[in-house]
C-alpha distance (Angstrom), angle and dihedral (degrees) to the residues before:
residue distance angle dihedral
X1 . . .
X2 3.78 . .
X3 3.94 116.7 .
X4 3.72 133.6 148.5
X5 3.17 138.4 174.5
X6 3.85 153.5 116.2
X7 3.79 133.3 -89.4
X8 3.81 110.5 -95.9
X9 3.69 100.1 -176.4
X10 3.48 148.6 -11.7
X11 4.01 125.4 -139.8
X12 4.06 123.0 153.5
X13 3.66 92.9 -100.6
X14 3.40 109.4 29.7
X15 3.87 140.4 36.3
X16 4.19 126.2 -146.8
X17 3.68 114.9 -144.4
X18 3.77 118.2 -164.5
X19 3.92 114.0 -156.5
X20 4.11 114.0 -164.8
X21 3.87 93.7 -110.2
X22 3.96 81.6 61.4
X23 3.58 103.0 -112.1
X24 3.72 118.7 134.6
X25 3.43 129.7 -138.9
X26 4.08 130.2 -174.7
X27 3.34 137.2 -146.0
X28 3.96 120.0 -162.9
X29 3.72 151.0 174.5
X30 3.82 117.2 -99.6
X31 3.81 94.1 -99.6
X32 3.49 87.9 78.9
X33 3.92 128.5 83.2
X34 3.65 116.5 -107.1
X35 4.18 117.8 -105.3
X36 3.19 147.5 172.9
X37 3.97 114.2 -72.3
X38 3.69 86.3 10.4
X39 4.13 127.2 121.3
X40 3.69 119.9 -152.0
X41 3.75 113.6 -138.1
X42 4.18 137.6 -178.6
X43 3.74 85.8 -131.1
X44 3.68 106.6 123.0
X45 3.77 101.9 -158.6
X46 3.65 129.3 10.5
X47 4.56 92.2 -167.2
X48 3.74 87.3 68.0
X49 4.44 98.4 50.6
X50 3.69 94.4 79.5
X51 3.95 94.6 -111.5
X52 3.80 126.3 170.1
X53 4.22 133.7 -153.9
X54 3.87 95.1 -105.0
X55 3.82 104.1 23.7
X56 3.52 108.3 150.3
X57 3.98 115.5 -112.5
X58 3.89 121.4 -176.0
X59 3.85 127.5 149.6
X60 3.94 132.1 -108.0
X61 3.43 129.7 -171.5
X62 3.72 106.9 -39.1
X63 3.79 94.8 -29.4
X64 3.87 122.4 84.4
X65 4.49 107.3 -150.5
X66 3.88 115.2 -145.2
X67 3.80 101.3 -165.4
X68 3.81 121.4 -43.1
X69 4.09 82.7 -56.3
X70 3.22 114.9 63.9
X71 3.50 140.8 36.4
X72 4.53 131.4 -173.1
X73 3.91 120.7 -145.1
X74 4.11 98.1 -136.7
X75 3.94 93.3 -165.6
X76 3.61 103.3 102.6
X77 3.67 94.7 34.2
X78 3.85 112.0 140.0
X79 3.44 124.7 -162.9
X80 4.22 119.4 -108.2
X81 3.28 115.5 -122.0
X82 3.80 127.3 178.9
X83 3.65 126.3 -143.5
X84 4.26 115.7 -157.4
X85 3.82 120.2 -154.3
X86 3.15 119.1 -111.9
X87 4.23 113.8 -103.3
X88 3.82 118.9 -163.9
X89 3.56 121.0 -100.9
X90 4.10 88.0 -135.2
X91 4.06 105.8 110.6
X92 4.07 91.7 -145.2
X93 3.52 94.9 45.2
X94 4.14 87.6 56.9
X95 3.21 86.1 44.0
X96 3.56 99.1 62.4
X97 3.46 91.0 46.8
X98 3.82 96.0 65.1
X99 3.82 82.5 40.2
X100 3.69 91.1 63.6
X101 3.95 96.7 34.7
X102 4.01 87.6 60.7
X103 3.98 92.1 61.2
């Protein structure tokens, strides 16, 4: 795996990764709902790891280093994948729908 990047932000629960095309990326303690472009860790806090905005971040082997402080196993990372509802094809039923999402 090949990743680079630089530390966006820093919150308790979640971290912001900034990669040079611009995209971000987080990673995040399992209190928080899975996402796109977002890694679920075991870390319980991310205030207390000594992170800093622009720490560099870049992956290795089948770890992924966030600074000089913290490091993510990537060996039982699965793959997030979304699944829509399904929304009627009928115009006035969709309709309604917005109708009732407006109130």
């Amino acid at each position: 795996m090949k990743f680079h990047g630089t530390v966006h932000s820093i919150f308790d629960r979640t971290v912001n990764l900034k990669c040079p095309n611009g995209e971000l990326y987080t990673i995040a303690t399992d209190s928080v709902d899975n996402a796109p472009n977002t890694l679920i860790t075991d870390i319980d806090s991310f205030s207390k790891k000594g992170l800093a905005i622009g720490d560099q971040v870049y992956a290795e082997g089948e770890r992924l280093y966030v600074g000089k402080n913290a490091a993510v196993m990537l060996l039982q990372v699965h793959v997030w994948r979304s699944k829509l509802p399904s929304y009627s094809e009928e115009e006035e039923i969709l309709r309604n729908h917005v109708a009732a999402a407006q109130l």
